[in-house]
C-alpha positions as CSV (number, residue, x, y, z in Angstrom):
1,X,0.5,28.3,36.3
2,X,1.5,28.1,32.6
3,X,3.9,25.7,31.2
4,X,6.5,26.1,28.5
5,X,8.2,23.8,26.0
6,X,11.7,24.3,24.9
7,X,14.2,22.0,22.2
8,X,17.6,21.1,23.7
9,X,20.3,20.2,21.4
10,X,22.5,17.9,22.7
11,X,25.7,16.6,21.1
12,X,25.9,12.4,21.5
13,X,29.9,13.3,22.1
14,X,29.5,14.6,24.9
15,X,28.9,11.8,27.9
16,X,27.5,13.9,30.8
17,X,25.3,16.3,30.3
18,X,24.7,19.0,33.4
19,X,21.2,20.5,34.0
20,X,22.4,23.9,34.2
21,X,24.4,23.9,30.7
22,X,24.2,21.6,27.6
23,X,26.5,21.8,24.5
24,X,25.9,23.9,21.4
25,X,26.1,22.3,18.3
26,X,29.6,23.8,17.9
27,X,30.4,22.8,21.2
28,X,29.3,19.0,20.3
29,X,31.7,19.3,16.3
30,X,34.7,20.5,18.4
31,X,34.6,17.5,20.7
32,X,33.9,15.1,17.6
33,X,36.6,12.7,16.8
34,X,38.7,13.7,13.6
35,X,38.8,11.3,10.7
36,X,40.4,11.0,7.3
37,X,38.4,11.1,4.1
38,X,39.3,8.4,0.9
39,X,41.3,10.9,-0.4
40,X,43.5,11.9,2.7
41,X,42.3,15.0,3.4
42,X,41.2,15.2,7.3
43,X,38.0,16.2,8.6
44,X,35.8,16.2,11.2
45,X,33.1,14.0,11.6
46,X,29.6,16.0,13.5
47,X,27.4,14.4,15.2
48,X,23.6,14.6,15.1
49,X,22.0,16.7,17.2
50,X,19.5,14.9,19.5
51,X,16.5,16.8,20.2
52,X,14.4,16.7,22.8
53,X,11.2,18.5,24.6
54,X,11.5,20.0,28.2
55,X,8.8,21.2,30.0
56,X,9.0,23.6,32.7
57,X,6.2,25.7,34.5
58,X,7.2,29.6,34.8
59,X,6.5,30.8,37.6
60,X,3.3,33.8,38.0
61,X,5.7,36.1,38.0
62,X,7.7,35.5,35.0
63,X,4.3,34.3,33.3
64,X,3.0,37.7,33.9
65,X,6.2,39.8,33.2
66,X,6.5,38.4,29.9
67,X,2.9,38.7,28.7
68,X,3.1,42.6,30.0
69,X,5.7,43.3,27.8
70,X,4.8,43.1,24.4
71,X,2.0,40.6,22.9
72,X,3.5,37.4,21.6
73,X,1.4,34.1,20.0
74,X,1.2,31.4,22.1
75,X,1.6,28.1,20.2
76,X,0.5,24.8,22.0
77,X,1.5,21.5,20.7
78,X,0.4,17.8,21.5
79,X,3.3,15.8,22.0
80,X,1.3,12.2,21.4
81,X,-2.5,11.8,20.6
82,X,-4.0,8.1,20.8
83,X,-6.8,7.8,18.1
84,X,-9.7,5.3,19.2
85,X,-10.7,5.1,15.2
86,X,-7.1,3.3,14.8
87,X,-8.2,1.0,17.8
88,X,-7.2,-2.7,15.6
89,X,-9.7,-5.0,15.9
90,X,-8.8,-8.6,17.6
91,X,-9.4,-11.4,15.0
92,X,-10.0,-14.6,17.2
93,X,-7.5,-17.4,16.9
94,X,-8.2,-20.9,15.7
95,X,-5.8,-23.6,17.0
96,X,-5.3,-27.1,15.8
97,X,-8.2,-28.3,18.4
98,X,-10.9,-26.2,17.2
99,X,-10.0,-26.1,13.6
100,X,-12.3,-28.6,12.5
101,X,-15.6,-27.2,14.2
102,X,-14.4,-23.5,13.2
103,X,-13.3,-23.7,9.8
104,X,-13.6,-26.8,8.3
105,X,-18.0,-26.4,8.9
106,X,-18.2,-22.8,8.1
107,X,-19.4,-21.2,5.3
108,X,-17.0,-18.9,4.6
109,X,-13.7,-18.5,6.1
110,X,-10.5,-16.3,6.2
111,X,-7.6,-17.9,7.8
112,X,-4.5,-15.8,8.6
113,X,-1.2,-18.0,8.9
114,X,1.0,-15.8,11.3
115,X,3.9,-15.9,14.3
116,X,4.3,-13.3,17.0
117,X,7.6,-12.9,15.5
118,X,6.7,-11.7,12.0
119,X,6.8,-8.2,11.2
120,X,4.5,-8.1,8.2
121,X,2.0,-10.5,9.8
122,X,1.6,-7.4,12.4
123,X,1.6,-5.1,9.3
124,X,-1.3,-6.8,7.9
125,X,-3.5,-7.3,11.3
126,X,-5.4,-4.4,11.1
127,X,-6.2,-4.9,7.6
128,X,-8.0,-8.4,8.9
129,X,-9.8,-7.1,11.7
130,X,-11.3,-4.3,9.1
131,X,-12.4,-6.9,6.7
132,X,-14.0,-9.3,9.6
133,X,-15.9,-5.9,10.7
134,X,-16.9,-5.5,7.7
135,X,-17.8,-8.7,6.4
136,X,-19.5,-9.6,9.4
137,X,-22.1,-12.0,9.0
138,X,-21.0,-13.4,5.4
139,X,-17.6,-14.0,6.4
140,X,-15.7,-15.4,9.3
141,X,-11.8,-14.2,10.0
142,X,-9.8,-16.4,12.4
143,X,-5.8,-16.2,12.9
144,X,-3.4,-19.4,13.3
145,X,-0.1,-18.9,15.3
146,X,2.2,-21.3,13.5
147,X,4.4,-21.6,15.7
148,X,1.9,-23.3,18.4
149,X,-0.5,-25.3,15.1
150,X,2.8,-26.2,13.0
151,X,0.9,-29.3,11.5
152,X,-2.1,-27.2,10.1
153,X,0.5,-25.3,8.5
154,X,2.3,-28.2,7.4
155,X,-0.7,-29.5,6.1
156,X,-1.6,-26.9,3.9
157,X,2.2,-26.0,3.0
158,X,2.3,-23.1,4.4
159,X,6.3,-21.6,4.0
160,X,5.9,-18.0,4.3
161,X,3.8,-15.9,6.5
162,X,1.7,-14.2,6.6
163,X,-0.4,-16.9,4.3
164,X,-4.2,-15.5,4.3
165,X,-6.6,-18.8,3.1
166,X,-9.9,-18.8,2.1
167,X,-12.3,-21.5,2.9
168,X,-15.5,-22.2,2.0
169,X,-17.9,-25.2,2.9
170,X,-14.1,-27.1,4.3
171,X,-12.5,-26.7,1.4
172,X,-9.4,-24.3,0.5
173,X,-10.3,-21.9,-2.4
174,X,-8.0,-19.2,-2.0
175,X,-4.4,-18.2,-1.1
176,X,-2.9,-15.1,-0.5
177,X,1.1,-15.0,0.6
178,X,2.5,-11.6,2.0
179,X,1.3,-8.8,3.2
180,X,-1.1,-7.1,0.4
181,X,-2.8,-4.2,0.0
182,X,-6.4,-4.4,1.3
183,X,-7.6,-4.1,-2.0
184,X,-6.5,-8.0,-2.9
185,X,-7.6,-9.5,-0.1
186,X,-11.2,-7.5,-0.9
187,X,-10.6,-9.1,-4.5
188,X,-9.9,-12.9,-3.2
189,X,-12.8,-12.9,-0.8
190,X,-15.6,-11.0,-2.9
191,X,-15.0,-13.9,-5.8
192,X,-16.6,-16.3,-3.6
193,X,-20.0,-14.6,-1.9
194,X,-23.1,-16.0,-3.6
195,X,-24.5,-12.9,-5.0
């Protein structure tokens, strides 16, 4: 059995749509509402066009019919690929219990300030989990939900996230506010390795 993919337009005008028939594009700008322009004139205000992917199976026959008739490329297409290399790698958390015993008497320590809310703290997630991998051994990453530690961040006067510290021996040497290119963060940690 084959399978085929085909683009339906659809107008966003147009509130029920019937399997059998959808509107054309000209279909969807004659039911759009009319509107004036800043200078009077009237026009017509069209839609997008929403596309989307239907698959269908043809049937042996009509699979057969039209491979018989002439030859024709056949073009395949993957609609969504996961990629295990972009697989993020978890950075463990550090709360306000075991903050002394993890980063206050390590070595060398990267401490991401964040909230489950934050957009640029998820932005920059991956970008820790690849320097703990790679550092692995010479540094340690940990993560710190403010929200749930608010007086380690108070304590270290943290007011914008995501704030990456670094510590070494229990004492802050480094702070980073926003989320930075990988590059700066490789800069602020490779200043303090004993070489």
């Amino acid at each position: 059995m084959a399978a085929i993919l085909e683009v339906l337009p659809a107008s966003r005008s147009s509130p029920v749509f019937r399997r059998s028939s959808l509107p054309s594009v000209a279909a969807a700008s004659a039911l759009a509402p009319t509107s004036f322009s800043a200078g009077g004139r009237r026009g017509t205000d069209v839609f997008p066009e929403i596309r989307g992917l239907r698959i269908g199976a043809l049937s042996p026959r009509i699979a057969s019919a039209s491979i018989s008739r002439r030859p024709r490329a056949v073009r395949g297409g993957i609609v969504c690929e996961a990629k295990a290399k972009n697989a993020v790698i978890e950075v463990p958390d550090v709360t306000q219990s075991t903050w002394q015993s993890l980063v206050m008497e390590g070595n060398l320590v990267l401490v991401e300030f964040w909230a489950p809310w934050c957009g640029p703290c998820r932005m920059i997630r991956p970008t820790i989990g690849e320097l703990s991998k790679e550092y692995e051994g010479k540094l340690k990453c940990f993560k710190l939900n403010t929200d749930e530690s608010p007086d380690i961040a108070t304590q270290y006067g943290i007011r914008s996230i995501p704030t990456i510290m670094i510590f070494k021996n229990g004492e802050k040497k480094d702070a980073v506010i926003g989320a930075v290119p990988k590059a700066t963060l490789t800069a602020s940690i490779e200043k303090f390795f004993e070489w």
